[in-house]
N, C-alpha and C positions, 0 to 999 in steps of 0.2 A: 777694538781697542784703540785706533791710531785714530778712528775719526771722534772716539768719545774724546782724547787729547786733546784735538782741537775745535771744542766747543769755547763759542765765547765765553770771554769773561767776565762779561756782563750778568752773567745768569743770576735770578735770584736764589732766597735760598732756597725755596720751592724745586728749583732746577736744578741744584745740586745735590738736591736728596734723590732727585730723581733717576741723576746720573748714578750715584753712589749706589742705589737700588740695582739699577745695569749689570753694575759691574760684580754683583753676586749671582746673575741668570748665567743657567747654561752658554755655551756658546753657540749654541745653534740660536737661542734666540738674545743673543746679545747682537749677531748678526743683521735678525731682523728688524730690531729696533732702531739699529745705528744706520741704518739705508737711509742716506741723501734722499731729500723730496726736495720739492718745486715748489713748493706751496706759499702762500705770504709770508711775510714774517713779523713777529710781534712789535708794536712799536714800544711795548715797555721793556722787552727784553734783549731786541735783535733777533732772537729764536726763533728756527722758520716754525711753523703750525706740523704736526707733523698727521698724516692722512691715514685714514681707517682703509684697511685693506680690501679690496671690493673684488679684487680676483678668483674666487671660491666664493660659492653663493650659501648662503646661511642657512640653519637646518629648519627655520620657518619658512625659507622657499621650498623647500627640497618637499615639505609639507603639503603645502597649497597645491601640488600640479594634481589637475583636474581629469578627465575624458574630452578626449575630441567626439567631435558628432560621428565621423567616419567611424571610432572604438565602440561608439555608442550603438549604433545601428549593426556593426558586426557582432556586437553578443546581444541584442533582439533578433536576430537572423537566425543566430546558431541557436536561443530559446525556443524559438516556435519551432525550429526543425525536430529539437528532441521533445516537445509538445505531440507534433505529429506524429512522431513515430512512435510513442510512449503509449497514449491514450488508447488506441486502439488495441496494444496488447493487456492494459490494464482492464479494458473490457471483458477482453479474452477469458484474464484469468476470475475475473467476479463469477462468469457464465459460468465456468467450468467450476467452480465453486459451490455454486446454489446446486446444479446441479446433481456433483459429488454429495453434498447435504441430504438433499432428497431422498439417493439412491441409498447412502446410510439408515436415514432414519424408518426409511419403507422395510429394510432390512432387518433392524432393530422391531421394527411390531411385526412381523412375520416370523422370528424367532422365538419370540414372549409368548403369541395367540399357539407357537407347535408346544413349546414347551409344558404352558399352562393348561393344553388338551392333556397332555398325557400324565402330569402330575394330577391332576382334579379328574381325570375322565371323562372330561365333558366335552362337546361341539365346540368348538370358537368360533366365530366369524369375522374376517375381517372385511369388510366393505369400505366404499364413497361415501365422503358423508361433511355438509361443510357447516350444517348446524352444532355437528359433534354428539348428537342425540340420537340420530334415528340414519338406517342406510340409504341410500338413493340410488333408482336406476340409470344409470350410468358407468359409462367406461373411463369417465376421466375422473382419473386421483388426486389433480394438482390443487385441490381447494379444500384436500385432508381429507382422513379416514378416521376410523374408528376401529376397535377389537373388542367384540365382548361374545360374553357366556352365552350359547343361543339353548335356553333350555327346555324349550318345546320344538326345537331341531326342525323350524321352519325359515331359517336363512334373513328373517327380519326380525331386531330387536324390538323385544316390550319393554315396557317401562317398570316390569321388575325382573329385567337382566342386566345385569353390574354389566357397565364398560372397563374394561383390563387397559385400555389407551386409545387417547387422543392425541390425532395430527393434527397441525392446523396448515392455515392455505401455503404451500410452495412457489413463492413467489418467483419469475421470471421463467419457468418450466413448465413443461406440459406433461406429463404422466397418463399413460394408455393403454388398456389392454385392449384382447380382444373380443370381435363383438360376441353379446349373449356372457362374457363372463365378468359380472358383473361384484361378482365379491371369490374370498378364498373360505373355504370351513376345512378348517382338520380335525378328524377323528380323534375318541381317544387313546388310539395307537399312535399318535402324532403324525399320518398320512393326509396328503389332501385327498380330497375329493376331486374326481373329473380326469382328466387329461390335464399335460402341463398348461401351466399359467406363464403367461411373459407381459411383464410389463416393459415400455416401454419411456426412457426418460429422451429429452430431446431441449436442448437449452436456445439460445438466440446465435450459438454460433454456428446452427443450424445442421441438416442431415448427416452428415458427413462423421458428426462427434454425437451421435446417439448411440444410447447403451442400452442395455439390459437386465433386466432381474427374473431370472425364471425359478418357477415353482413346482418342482415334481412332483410324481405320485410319493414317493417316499416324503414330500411335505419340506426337503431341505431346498430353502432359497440359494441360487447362485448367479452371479456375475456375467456378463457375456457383451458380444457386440451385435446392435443392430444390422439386421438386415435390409437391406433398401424400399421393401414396401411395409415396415417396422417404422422404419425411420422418418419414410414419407407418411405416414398414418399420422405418426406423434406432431411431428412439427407444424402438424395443421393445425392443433389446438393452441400452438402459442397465441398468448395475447398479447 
């Protein structure tokens, strides 16, 4: 208030509305209006110029701050680091995935071919087979199988025995049995034939996480862990 007093008299009336303006603001910024500057002063009025406040930086600075290169290069550092350590487990769990898939769906036609023996009476056979048509001699399962009605109960399908299901190829797996047994048939008491069956799965993350699927006399598939010359058999077929 004591410095708006003694503003010139010269003011025009531009200046005086100005003033009069002032003097309705709070006093906190009546305060900072009426702060003495240095600055020139008008030659039409006497009145010095009075200065934009430049001590607190404006909120389109506060905007603009960018990355340094040093910021820059500490989170490309810290990127690749959780790159590296990521990828190799996201490997991990694909393998053990396909895998897990395999070992389901090998389980899934090995229930259907015991099932469909004993409701129909008939032989089933499941073998190898990557045409989808016809069985093949072979131990490896990983390029699909087949289940059908074997009804001249000679262990290879003709072409007027209905397929009950197709597998198709298991990709990133190897699947193996053992040698000479080269397909499953169950009775139609739902038994298999022969001594147990074991298949073995074996994925890219090698020996170590090999499983298996064995097939009893009683014809009921189960779950299990490979053995070490199970394990090493299977993981030779990977491709």
């Amino acid at each position: 208030m004591v410095l708006l007093n003694h503003l010139p008299n010269t003011a025009t009336h531009e200046s005086a509305a100005a003033i009069a303006a002032l003097r309705h603001l709070p006093p906190i910024l009546r305060r900072h209006f009426a702060q003495e500057t240095h600055g020139p002063v008008s030659s039409t009025t006497g009145a010095t110029f009075r200065r934009r406040r430049t001590d607190q930086p404006s909120w389109q600075t506060q905007q603009q701050r960018g990355f340094t290169l040093i910021e820059l290069m500490f989170a490309i550092a810290i990127i690749a680091v959780l790159c590296a350590v990521s990828v190799p487990s996201l490997g991990n769990i694909a393998a053990s995935t396909r895998s897990r898939s395999g070992n389901n769906t090998l389980i899934t036609a090995l229930n259907l071919a015991r099932n469909t023996s004993i409701a129909h009476q008939q032989e089933i056979v499941l073998c190898p087979s990557k045409t989808g048509q016809g069985c093949e001699d072979t131990t490896w399962w990983q390029h699909g199988w087949i289940a059908f009605a074997d009804l001249n109960r000679d262990g290879k399908r003709g072409d007027n025995e209905p397929i009950l299901t197709r597998a198709q190829e298991q990709e990133g797996i190897a699947i193996a049995t053992s040698t000479a047994r080269d397909h499953v048939t169950y009775r139609p008491n739902g038994s298999a034939s022969g001594t147990n069956l074991t298949f073995t799965f074996c994925d890219k993350r090698g020996a170590k996480y090999a499983t298996t699927v064995v097939v009893s006399n009683p014809g009921r598939p189960r779950t299990g862990t490979a053995t070490a010359g199970q394990a090493a058999a299977a993981c030779a077929g990977l491709e």
